[in-house]
GULOBA-385738 format. One record per residue: x, y, z of N, C-alpha, C, CB in turn. Coordinates in steps of 0.2 Angstrom, whole numbers, plus 5000, padded with zeros to 4 digits. Glycine has a CB too. Layout:
XYZXYZXYZXYZ ...
//
This chain:
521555275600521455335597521555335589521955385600 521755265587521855285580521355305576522055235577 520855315580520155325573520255395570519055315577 520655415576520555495575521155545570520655525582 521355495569522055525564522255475557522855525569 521555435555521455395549521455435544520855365550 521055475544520955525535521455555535520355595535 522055575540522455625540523055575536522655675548 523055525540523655465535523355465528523555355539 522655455527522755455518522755525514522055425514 522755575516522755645516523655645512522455695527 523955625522524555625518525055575513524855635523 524655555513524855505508524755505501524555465508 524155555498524055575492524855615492523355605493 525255645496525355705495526355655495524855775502 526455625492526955565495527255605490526855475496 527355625485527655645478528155715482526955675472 527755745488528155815488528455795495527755885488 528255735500528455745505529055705507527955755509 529155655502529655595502529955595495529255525504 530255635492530655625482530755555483531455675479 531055535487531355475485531355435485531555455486 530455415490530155355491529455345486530055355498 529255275484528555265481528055285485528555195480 527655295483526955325488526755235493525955365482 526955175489526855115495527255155501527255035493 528055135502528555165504528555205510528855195500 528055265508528055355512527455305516527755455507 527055275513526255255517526655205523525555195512 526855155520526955095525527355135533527455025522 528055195529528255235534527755275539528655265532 527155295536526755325542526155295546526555395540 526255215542525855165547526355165553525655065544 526855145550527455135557527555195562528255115553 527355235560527355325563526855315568527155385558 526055315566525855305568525455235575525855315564 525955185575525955165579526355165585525855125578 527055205583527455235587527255285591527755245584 526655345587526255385590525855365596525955405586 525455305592524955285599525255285604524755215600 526055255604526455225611526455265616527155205611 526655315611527055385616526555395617527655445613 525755415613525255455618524955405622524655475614 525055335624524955295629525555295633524955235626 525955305633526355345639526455405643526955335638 526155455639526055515639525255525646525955545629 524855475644524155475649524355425654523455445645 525155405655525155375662525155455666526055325665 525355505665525255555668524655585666525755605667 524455605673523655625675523655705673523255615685 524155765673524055835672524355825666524455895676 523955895661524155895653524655925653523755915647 525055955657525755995654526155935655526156065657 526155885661526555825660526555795653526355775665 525955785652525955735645526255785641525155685643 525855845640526255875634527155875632526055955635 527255865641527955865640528355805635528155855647 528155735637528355695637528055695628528055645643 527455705625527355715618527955765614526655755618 528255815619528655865615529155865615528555935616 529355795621530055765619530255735615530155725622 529455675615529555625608529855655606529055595602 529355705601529455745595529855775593529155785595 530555785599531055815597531955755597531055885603 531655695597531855645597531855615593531755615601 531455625587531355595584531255645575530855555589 531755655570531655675566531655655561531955715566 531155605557531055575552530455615550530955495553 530455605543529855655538528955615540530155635525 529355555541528455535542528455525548528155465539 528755505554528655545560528555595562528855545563 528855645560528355715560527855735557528555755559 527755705551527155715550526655705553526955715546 526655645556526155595560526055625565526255525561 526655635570526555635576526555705578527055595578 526655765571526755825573525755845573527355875566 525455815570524555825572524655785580523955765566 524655745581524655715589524855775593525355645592 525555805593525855835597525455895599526555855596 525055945591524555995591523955985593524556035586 523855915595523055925601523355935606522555865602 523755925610524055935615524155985618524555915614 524456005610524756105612523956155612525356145602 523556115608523056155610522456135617522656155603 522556085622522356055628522756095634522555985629 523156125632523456165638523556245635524156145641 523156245631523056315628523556355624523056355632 523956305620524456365616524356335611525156375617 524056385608523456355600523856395595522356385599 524556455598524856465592525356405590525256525592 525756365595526056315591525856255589526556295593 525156265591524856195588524656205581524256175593 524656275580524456295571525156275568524356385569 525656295571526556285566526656185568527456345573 526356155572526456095573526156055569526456085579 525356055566524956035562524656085558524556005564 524656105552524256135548524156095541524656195547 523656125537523356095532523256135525522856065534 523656155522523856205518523156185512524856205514 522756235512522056245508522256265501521556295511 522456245493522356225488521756265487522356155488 521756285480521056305476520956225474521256365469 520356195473520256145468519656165461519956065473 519756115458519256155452518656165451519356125446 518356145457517656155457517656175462517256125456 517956215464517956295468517356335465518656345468 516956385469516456415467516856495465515956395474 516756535462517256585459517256605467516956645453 517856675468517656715474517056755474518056755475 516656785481516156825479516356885479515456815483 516756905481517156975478517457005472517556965479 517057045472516857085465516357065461517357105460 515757015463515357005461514657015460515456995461 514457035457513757075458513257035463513457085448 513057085467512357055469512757025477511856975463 513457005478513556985484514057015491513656925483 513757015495514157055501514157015507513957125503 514657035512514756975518514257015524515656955521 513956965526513656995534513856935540512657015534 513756975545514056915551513756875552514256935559 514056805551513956725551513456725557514656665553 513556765563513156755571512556795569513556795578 512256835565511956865564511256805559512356915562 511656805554511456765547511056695548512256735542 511956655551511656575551511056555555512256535554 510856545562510156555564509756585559510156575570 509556615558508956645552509156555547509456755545 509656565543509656515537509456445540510356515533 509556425547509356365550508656365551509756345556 508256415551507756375553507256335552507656385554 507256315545506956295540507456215539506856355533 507756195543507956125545507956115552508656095542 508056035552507955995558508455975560507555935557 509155985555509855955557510256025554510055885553 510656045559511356075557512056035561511456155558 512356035552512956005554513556065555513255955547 514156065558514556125559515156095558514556165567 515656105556516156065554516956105558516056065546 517556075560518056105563518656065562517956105569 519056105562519956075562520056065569520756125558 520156005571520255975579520856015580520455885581 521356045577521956055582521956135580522655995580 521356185576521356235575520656265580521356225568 520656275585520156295589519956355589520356285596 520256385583519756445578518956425576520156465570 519156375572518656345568518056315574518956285563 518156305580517556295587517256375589517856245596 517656425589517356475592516556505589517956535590 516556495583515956545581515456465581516156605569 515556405582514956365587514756365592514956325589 515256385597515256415603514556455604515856465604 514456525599514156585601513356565596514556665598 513756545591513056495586512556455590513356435580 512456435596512356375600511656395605513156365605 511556465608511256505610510656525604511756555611 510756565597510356585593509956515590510656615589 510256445591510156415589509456385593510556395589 509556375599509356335604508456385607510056315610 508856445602508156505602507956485597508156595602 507956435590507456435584507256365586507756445575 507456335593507056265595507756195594506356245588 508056215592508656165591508756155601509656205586 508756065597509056055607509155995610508456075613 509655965604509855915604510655925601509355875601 511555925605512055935603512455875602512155965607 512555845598513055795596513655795593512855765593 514055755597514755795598515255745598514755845606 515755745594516055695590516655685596516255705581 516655615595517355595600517155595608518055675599 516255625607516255595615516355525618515555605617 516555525623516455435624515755415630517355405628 515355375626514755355627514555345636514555275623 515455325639515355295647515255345651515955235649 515055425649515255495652514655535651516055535648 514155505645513755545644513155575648513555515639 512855505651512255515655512655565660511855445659 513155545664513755585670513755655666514755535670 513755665660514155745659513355785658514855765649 513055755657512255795656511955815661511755765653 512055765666511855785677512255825676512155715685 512955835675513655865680513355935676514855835677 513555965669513455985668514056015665513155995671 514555995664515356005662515755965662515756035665 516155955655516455905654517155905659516555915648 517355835660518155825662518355815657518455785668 519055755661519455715653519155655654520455705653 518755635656518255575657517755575653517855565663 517555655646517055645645517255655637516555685648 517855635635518055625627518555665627517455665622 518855655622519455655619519755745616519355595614 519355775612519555835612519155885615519655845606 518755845620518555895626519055925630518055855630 519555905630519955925634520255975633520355895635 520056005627520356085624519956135629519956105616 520156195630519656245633519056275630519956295634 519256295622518656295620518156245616518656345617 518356175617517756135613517256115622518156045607 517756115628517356115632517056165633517556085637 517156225634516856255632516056285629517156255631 516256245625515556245619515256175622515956225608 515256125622514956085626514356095632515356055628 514956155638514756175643514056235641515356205646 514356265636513856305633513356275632514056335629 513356215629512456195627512056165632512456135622 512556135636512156085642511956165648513056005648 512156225648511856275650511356295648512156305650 511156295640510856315638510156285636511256335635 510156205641509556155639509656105635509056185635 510056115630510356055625510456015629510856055621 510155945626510255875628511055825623509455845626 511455855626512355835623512255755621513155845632 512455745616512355665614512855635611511755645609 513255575612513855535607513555515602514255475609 513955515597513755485593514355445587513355535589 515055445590515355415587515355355588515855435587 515555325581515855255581516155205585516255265579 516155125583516355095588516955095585515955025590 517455065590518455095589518355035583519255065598 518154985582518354945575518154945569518054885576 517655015569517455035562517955095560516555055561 518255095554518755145552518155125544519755135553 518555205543518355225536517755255533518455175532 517555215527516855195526516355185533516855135521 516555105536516155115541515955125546516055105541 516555175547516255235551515955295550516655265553 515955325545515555345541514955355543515655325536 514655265540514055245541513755235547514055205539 514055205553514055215557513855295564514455175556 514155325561514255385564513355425561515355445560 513355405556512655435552512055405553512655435543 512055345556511555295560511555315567511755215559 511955325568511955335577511455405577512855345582 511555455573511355515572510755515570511755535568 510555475564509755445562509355445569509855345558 509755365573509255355579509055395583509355315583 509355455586509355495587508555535588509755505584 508655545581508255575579507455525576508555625573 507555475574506955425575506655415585507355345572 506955405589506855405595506455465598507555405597 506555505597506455585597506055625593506855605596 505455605589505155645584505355745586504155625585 505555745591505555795592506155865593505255785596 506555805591507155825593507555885585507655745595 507755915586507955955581508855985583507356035580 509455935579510155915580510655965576510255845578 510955985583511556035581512355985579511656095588 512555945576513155935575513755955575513055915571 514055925578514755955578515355895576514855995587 515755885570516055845567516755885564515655815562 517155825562517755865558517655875550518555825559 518155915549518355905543517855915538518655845544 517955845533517555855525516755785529518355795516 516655745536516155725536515455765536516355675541 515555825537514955865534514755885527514955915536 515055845521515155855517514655825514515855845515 514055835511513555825507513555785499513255895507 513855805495514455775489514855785490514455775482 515055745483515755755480516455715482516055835482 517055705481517555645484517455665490518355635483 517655595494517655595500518055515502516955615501 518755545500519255495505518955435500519055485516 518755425495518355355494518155315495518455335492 517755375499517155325500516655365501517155275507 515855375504515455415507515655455514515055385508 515455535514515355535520514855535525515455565520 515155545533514655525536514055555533514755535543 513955635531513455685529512955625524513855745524 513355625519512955575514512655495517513555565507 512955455519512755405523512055445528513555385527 512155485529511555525535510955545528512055635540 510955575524510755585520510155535516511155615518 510555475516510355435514509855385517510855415514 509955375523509855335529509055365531510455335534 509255435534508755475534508155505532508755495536 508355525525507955565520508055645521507155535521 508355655526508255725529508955755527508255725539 508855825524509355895520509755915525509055955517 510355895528510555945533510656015532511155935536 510856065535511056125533511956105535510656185537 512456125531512956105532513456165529512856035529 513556185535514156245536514956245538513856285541 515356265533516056245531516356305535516256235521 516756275541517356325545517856295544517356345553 518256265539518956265539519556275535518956225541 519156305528519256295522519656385523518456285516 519056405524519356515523519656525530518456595523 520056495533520456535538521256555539520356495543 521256595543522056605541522556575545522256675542 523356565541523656545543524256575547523656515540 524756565551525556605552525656595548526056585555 525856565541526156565538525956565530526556525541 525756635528525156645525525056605519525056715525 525856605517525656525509525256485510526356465507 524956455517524556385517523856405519524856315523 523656495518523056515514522856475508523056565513 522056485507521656455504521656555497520856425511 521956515491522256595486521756625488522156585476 520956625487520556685491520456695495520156695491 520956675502520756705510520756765508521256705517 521756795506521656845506521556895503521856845508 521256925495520856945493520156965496520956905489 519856905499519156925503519356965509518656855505 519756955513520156985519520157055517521056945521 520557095513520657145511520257195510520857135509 519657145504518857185502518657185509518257135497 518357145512517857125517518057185526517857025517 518557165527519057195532518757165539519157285532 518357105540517957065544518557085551517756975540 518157075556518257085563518057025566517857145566 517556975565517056925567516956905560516356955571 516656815561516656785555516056795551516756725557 516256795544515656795541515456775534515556855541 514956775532514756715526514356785522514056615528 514456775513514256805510513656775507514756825506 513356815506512556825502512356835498512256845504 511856835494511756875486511056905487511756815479 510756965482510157015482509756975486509857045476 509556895484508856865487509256815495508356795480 509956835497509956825503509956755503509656855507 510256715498510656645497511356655498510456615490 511756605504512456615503512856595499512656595507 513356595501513856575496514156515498514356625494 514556455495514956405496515356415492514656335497 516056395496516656395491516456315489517456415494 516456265492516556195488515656195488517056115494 515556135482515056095481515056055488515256065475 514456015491514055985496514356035504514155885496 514356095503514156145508513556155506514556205508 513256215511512856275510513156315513512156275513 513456325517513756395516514656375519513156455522 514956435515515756445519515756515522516456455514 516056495530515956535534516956555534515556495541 517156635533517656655533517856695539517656675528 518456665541518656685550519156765548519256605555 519256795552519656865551520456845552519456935556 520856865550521756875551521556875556522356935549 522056815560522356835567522656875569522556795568 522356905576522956925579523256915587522956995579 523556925588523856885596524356955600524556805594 523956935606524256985612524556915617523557055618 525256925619525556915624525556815623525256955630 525656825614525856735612525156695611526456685621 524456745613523956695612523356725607523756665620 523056705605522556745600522056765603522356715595 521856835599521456865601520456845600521656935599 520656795596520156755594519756705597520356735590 520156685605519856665611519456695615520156655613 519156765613518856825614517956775613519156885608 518056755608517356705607516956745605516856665614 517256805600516856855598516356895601516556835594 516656925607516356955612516156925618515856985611 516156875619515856845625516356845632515756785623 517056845631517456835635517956925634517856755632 518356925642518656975642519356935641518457005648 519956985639520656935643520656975651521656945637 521256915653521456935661521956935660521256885667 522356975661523056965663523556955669523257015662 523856915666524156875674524956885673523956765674 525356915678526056895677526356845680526456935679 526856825677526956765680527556755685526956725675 527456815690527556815696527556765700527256845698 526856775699526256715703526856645704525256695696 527156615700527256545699527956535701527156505691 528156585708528856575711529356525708528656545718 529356565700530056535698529956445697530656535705 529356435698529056355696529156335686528056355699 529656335683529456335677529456285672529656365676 528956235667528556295667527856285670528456315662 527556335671527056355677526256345673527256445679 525856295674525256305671524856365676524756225669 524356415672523756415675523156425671523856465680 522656405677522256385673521756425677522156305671 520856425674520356455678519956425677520056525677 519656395681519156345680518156385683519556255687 517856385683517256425686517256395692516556425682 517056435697516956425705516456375706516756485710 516056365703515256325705515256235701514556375700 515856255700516156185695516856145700516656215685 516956075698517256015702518156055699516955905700 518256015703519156025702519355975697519556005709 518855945694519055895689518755905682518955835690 518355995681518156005676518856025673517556045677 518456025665519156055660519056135659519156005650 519656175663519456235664519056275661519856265664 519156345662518756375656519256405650518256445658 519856405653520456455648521156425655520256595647 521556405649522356365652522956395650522556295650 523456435652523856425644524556395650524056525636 525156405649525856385652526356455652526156325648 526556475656526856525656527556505659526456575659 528156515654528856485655529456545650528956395651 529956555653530356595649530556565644530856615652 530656485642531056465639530356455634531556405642 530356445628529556425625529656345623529156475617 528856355624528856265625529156245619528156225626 529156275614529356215606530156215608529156255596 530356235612531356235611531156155612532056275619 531856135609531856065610532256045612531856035606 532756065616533256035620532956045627533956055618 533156005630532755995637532956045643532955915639 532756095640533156155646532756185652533256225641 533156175657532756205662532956265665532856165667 532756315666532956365670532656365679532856435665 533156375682533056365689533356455694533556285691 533756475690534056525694534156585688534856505698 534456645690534756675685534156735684534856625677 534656795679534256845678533656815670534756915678 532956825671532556845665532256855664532356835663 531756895660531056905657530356875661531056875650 530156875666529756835669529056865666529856845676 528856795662528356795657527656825661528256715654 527356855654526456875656526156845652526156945654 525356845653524956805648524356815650525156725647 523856815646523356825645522656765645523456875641 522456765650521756715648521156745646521456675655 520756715648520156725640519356715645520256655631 518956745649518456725650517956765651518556705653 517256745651516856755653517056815658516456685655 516656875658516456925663515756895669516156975658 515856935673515256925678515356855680514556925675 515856835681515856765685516256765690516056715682 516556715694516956705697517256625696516756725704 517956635696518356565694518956555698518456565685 519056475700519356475704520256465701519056425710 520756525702521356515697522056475703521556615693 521956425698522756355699523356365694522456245696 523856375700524456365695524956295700524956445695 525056265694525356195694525956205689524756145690 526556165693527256125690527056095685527656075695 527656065682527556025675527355955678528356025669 527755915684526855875686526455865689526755845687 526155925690525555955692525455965699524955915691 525955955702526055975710525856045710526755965712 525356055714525156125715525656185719524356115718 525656245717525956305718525656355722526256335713 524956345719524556395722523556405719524956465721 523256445723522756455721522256515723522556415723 521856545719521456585723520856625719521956645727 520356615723519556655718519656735717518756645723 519556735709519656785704518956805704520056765697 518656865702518156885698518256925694517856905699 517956915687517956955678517657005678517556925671 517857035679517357105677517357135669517757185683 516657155666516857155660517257215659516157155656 517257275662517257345662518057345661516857385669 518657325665519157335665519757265665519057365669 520157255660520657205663521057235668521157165658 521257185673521557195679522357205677521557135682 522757255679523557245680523857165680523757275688 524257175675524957115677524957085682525557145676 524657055688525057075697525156985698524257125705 525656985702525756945706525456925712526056955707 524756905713524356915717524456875723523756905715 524156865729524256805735523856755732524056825742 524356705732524156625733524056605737524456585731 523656545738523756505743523956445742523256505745 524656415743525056375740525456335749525456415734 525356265746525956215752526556265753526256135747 526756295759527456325759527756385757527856285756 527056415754527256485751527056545754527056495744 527556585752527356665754527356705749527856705759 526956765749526856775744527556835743526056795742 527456855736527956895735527756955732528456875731 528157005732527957065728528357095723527857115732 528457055719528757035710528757115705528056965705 529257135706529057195696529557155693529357305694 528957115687529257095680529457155674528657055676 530257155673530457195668530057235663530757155666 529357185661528857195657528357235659528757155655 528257225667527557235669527557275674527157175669 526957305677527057355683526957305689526457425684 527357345696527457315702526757275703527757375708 527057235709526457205710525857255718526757115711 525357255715524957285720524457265726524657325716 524157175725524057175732524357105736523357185733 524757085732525257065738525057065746525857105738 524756995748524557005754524856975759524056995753 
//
């Protein structure tokens, strides 16, 4: 896994002046090589365990074991993919964040400037693609805001002829397997294991798209991965006179000019190689944070003008966007978060999804308790559709606390799905020993009551639970 937390080591390293006073930037580096492989270990002990709240466990032990400035920095990105694989994408923002800097060739704001105003990205972007053959989409892996508005982009896309999805961090030995299946597991890449980037996957291979890898072989870092990642991407599209590619990548490798880590990026390497202009659309620059200092100075200025509900990119009279950095085409800006019941409401996928409300009744004191919904027509080894954990204690405590008896707060929480379906809902111990199960249906029209429903679980009866917080339970069967 090291390929995947390479840019972030020179990232932090530039930054060795504020995060170590005391040490030389060699000094702070060599300490977060050594971090770094320490990280591997523990995520290499963490996948002896097959359920992800086991391993999250074992990740959020390290973590609280271990309080050096460069181990946490290193290992505090590790621990927030994690936190965002079992669905809690708020601590995985306080665990890795990347505080956004104005730089100097920032593009002015387009706020208060003549000729431009925002309209919705879902609306906009298709229109501006269809006059290319390639769009790139860009994301913060451990920020699963920045995959949502790909998600719904994926659909308008695949209506202007796009129908080919490439998707970083697939692994090559899962591909033909996930295109039959039709849904990713954890067999089919690495930050597929999230809810919504499988999700978004799932979404395309539904929608016709022909899902494709395209990363790197594990020996090329840097530059030549870069190059590599933009060649695979080339053949692609040599192979295929026909094919017209939706990209999905992190970070600054959609980045057209300008620095880049020093070297090229994949973008430019692609550009190069192929002759072909992507369209290349920036989600990770204008979003918001908890902790609002490690906004981007114009989030919130535009936030306040604009008062966006759904994401959106500004435009000028002749309906050209706007980029805040040079080698974009457009910056797509996400709305203030908000969160019911510890999780955001921005898992909503911008209308596509209802939340469900679950108490956590249901998990007879099992804590803590995953549940998850996976769709009915899908294997027991697909990566659900929406997971989170539900525990009195919260997971970031760090001392290793169990509660087993006693009076408390017996948690609620809200999942996030698709209406008009049916999905089969698991709750699972911390190692994975199952508690129970039983087929749900979404109805768009209404969320269901808080309830403590009947499972079907090894050894259990059901109960009929009122949570301090929430009304009695009503069908207890």
């Amino acid at each position: 896994m090291r390929l995947l937390v390479q840019p972030i080591l020179v990232l932090l390293a530039a930054g060795a002046a504020t995060c170590a006073l005391a040490q030389t930037p060699a000094q702070w580096r060599a300490e977060q090589v050594e971090a770094m492989d320490k990280s591997d270990a523990i995520m290499q002990r963490a996948h002896a365990r097959k359920d992800p709240l086991a391993q999250y466990q074992v990740m959020r032990r390290a973590y609280a074991s271990d309080g050096r400035p460069a181990f946490r920095a290193i290992f505090g990105q590790y621990l927030s993919w994690y936190q965002t694989f079992i669905g809690d994408y708020h601590d995985a923002e306080l665990s890795f964040s990347i505080q956004q800097k104005a730089l100097a060739d920032d593009a002015p704001s387009p706020v208060g400037q003549p000729g431009w105003h925002p309209v919705p990205a879902l609306d906009y972007l298709p229109q501006l693609a269809k006059k290319y053959r390639v769009v790139f989409l860009n994301e913060a892996h451990n920020i699963a805001l920045t995959r949502t508005l790909t998600v719904r982009l994926l659909k308008p896309l695949r209506e202007q002829g796009f129908n080919v999805f490439a998707v970083e961090t697939l692994y090559p030995s899962d591909v033909a397997a996930l295109n039959q299946r039709g849904y990713p597991t954890a067999a089919s890449g690495f930050y597929t294991r999230e809810p919504i980037y499988a999700e978004m996957v799932r979404t395309a291979l539904k929608l016709g798209y022909k899902v494709v890898a395209y990363e790197a072989d594990t020996n090329h870092t840097g530059n030549a991965r870069e190059a590599q990642q933009a060649e695979n991407l080339w053949k692609i599209l040599k192979d295929d006179p026909k094919a017209r590619l939706v990209v999905n990548a992190g970070y600054a490798h959609i980045q057209k000019t300008g620095q880049f880590l020093g070297a090229q990026s994949m973008a430019e390497h692609f550009i190069k190689d192929a002759g072909i202009q992507p369209l290349s659309i920036e989600q990770t620059i204008l979003i918001p944070h908890i902790d609002r200092s490690m906004n981007h100075p114009d989030y919130d200025p535009i936030i306040a003008a604009a008062h966006p509900s759904q994401p959106i990119v500004f435009i000028n009279k002749d309906g050209q966007p706007w980029s805040l950095r040079p080698g974009y085409d457009a910056s797509v800006i996400f709305p203030q978060e908000h969160f019911a019941y510890g999780r955001p409401t921005w898992a909503r996928l911008w209308g596509a999804r209802v939340p469900y409300t679950v108490n956590g009744a249901i998990c007879q004191r099992h804590w803590p308790c995953m549940v998850a919904a996976r769709y009915a027509d899908e294997g027991p080894a697909a990566i659900p559709a929406d997971r989170m954990v539900l525990d009195p204690v919260p997971l970031m405590t760090v001392d290793d606390i169990k509660i087993t008896s006693g009076d408390y707060s017996i948690p609620i929480g809200q999942l996030y799905l698709r209406p008009d379906h049916r999905y089969l809902l698991t709750l699972t111990d911390e190692q994975g020993h199952s508690i129970g199960s039983q087929t749900i249906g979404v109805s768009a029209a209404t969320d269901p009551p808080a309830t403590a429903a009947s499972m079907a679980g090894p050894g259990m009866n059901c109960i009929a639970a009122t949570a301090p917080t929430a009304p009695a339970n009503p069908t207890c069967q």
